[in-house]
C-alpha positions in Angstrom: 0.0 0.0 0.0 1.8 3.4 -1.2 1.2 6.3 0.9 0.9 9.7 -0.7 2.3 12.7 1.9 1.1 15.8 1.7 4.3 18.5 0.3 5.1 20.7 3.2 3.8 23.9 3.1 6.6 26.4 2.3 5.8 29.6 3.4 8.1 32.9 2.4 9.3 35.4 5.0 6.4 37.6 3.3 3.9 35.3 4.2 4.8 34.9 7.8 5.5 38.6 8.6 1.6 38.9 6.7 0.0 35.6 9.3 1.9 37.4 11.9 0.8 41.2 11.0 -2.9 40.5 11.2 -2.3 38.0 14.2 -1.3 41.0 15.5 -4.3 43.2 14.8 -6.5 40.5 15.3 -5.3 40.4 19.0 -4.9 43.6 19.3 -8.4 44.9 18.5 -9.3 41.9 21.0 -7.1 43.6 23.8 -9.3 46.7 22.8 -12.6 45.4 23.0 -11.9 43.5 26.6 -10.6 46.8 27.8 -13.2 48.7 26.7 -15.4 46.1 28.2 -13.7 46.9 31.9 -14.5 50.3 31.4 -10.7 51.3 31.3 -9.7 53.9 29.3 -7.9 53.7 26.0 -5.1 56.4 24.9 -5.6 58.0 21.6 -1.9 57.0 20.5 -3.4 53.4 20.7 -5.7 54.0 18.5 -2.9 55.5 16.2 -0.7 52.9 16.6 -3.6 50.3 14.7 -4.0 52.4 11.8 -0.2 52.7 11.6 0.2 49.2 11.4 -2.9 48.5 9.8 -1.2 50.6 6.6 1.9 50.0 7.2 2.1 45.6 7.4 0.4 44.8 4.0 3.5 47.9 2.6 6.2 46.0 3.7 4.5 42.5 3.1 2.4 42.8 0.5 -0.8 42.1 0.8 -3.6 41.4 -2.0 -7.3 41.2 -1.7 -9.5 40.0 -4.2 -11.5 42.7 -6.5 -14.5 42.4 -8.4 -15.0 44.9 -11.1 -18.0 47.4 -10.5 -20.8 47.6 -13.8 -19.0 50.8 -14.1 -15.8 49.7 -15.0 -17.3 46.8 -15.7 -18.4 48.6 -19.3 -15.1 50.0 -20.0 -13.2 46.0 -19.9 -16.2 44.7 -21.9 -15.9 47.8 -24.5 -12.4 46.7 -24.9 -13.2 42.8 -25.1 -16.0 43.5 -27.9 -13.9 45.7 -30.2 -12.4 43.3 -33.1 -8.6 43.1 -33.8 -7.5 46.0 -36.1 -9.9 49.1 -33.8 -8.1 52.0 -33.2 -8.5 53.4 -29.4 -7.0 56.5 -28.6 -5.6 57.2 -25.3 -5.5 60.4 -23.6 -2.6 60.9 -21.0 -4.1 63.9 -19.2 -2.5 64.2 -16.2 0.6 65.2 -14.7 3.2 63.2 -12.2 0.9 64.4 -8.9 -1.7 62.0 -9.9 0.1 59.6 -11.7 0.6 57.3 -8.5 -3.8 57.1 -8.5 -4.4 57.0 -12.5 -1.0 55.7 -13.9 -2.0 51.9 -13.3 -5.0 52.2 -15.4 -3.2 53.9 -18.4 -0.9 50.9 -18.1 -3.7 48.2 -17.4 -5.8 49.4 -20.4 -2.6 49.6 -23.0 -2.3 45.7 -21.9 -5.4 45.3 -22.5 -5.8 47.2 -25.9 -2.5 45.7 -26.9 -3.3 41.8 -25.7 -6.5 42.0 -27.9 -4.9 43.2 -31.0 -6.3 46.9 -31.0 -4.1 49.9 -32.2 -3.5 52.4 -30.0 -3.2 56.7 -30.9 -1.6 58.0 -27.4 -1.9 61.8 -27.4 -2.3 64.0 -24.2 -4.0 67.1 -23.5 -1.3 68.2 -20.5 2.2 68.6 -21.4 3.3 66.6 -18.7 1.3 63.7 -20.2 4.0 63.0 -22.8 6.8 62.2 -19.6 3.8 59.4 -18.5 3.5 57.9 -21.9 7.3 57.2 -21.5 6.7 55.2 -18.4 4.4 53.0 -20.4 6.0 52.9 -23.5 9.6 51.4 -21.1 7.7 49.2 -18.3 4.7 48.0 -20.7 5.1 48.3 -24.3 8.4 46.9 -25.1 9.3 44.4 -22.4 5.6 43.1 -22.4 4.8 43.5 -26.3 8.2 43.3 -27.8 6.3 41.8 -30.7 4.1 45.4 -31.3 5.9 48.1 -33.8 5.3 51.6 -33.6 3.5 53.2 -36.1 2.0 50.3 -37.5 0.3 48.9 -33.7 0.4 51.9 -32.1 1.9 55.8 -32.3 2.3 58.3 -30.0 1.2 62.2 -31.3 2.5 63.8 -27.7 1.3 67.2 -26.9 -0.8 70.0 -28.7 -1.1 73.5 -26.8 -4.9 75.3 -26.8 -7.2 72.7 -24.2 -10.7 72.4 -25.9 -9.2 74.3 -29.1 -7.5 70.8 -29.8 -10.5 68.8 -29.5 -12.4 71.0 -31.5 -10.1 70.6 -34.6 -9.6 66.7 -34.3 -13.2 66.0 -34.2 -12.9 67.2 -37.8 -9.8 66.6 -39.1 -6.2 65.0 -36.8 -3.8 66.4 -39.8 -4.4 69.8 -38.7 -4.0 69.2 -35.8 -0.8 66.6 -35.8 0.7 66.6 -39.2 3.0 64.3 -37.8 4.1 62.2 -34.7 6.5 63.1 -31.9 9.3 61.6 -34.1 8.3 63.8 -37.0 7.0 61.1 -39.2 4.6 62.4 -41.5 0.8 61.7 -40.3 0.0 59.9 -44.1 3.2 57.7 -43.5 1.3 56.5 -39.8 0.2 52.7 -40.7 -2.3 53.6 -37.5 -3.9 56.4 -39.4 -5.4 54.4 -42.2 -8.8 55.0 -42.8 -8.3 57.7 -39.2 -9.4 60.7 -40.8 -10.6 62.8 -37.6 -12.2 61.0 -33.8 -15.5 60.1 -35.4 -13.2 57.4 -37.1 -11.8 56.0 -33.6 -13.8 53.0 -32.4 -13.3 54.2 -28.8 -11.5 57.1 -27.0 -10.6 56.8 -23.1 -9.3 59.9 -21.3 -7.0 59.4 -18.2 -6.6 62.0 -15.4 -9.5 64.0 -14.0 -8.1 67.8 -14.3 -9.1 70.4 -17.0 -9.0 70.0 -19.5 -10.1 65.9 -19.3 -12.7 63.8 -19.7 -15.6 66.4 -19.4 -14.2 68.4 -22.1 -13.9 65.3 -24.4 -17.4 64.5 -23.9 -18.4 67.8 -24.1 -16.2 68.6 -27.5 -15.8 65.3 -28.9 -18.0 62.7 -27.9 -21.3 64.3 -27.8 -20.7 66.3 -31.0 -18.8 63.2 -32.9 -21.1 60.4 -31.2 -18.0 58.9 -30.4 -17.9 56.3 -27.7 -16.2 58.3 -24.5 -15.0 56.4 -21.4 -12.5 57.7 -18.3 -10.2 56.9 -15.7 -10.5 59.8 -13.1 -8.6 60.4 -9.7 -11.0 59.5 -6.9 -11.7 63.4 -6.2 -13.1 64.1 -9.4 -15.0 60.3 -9.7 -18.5 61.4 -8.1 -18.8 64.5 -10.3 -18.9 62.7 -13.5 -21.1 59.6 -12.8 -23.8 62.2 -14.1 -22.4 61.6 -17.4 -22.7 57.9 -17.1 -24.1 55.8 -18.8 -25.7 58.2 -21.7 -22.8 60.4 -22.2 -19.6 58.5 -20.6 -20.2 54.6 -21.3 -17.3 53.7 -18.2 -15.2 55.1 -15.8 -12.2 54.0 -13.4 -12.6 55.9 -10.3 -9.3 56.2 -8.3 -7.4 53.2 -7.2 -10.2 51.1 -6.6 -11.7 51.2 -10.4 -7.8 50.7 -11.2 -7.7 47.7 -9.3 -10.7 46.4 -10.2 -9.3 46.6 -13.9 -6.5 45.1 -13.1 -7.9 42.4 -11.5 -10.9 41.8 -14.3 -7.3 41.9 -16.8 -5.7 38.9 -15.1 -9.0 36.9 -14.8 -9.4 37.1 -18.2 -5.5 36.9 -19.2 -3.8 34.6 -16.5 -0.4 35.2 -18.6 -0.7 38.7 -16.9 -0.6 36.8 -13.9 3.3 38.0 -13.0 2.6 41.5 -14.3 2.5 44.4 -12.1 -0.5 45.1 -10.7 0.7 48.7 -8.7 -3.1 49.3 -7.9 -4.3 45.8 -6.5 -1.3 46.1 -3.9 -2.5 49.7 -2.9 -5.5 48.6 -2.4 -4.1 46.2 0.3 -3.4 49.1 2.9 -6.3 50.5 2.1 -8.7 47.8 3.1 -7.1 46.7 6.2 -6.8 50.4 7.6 -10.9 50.2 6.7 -11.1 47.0 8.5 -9.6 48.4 11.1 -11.9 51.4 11.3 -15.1 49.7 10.6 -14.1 47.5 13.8 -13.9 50.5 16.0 -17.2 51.2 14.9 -19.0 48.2 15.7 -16.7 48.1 19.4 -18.1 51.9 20.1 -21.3 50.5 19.4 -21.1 47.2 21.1 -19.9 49.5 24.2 -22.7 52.0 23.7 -25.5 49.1 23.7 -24.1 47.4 26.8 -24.2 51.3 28.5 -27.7 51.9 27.7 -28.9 48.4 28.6 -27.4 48.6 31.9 -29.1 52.5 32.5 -32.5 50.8 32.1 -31.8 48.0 34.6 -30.9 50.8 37.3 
């Protein structure tokens, strides 16, 4: 009779220093309750100390927790998925390095995404500053990810036009005007992307990432309204709730902050597990956030615990 043993488990020094952070808050907020319980008082600095380590544990052992995409970015991935090869997105980089850590992952999740599904990509940005964030995609995504992808012929990059709205309004009728050539100089009619791209009613989808002005209002407002193009956004959380009135009739998805980043990021590796080992900057941002939630959400229901037990006893006395 062969037995069959079970492989150890083989845990990393990540793993431990995560079972043993959230032993640590788990006990912790125990400690709390019972004290509270006795009635003994609990310094402020305490309460400190938990969201300190609540933020600062899953930073220096990363910790991930499981998204599921929202309808409203929902649309955006399944925009993407229905588009066939050969579609030609364009990509808005209009933000500057200050947001960049809150709207950079979904600029790179969505290239992948474009890129993986055999879409061409026109990047273009509306902030001067957008041209420096193209570059980090274009190094950490494009060519060690898509080596395979040739520019000009699966994607091209048109940088920076001065004059805000004045831009849109000029490329909802004709690009050339606008951007005769690329960054490189090459001549807009030698652009294997521009075939058949005469102005944005052409594009099969434009997404517009940042959430300052001019953004994704003024490309709905300029081009997508006037064009009937199909408009969607990633926005910095800030800016999120005062578009949703644009969605669905006007804006048909949006990315709202690092959550709707992660949530694309994690729809992206569901769907394509060989982005499994990709970097997913958002989903591991995500992982301090939570846990410092958690840990809020369970003073909450302590103060309240605390608060029932108080009352009940007054109406014994």
């Amino acid at each position: 009779m062969t037995s069959h043993l079970m492989p150890p488990l083989a845990l990393t020094l990540v793993d431990i220093g995560r079972i043993l952070s959230l032993a640590v808050i788990a006990g912790g907020l125990l400690w709390l309750f019972l004290r509270a319980i006795k009635r003994k008082e609990v310094e402020r600095r305490v309460i400190f100390l938990f969201i300190f380590v609540s933020v600062v544990a899953p930073i220096l052992f990363p910790t991930v927790f499981q998204e599921k995409a929202t309808p409203i970015v929902k649309d955006v991935f399944d925009k993407i998925e229905s588009l066939p090869p050969g579609s030609v997105v364009l990509l808005s980089y209009d933000f500057d390095p200050a947001m960049a850590p809150e709207v950079q992952p979904m600029a790179d999740a969505i290239s992948r995404h474009c890129l993986v599904r055999g879409l061409k990509i026109i990047y273009m940005c509306l902030f001067a500053t957008g041209q420096g964030q193209f570059t980090s995609t274009l190094e950490n995504v494009i060519k060690p990810e898509f080596p395979d992808k040739v520019n000009l012929v699966d994607y091209v990059n048109i940088g920076y036009k001065a004059g805000n709205e004045g831009v849109l309004n000029v490329i909802i009728t004709d690009f050339k005007k606008m951007f005769p050539t690329d960054v490189d100089g090459v001549p807009y009619d030698s652009i294997a992307v521009f075939k058949g791209i005469r102005s944005c009613k052409d594009l099969d989808l434009v997404i517009s990432i940042g959430g300052g002005k001019p953004g994704i209002k003024e490309w709905i407002l300029f081009v997508g309204d006037p064009g009937n193009v199909p408009i969607a956004s990633g926005v910095a959380a800030v800016v999120a709730p005062l578009m949703y009135p644009y969605y669905p009739a006007q804006m048909l998805g949006m990315l709202g902050g690092i959550k709707g980043a992660a949530e694309y990021e994690s729809e992206l590796v569901h769907h394509y597990p060989q982005f499994k080992n990709s970097p997913t900057p958002a989903l591991l941002m995500m992982g301090p956030q939570t846990l410092a939630h958690l840990v809020i959400m369970a003073f909450i229901v302590i103060g309240n615990i605390l608060y029932l037990l108080e009352r009940k006893k007054g109406r014994k006395r």
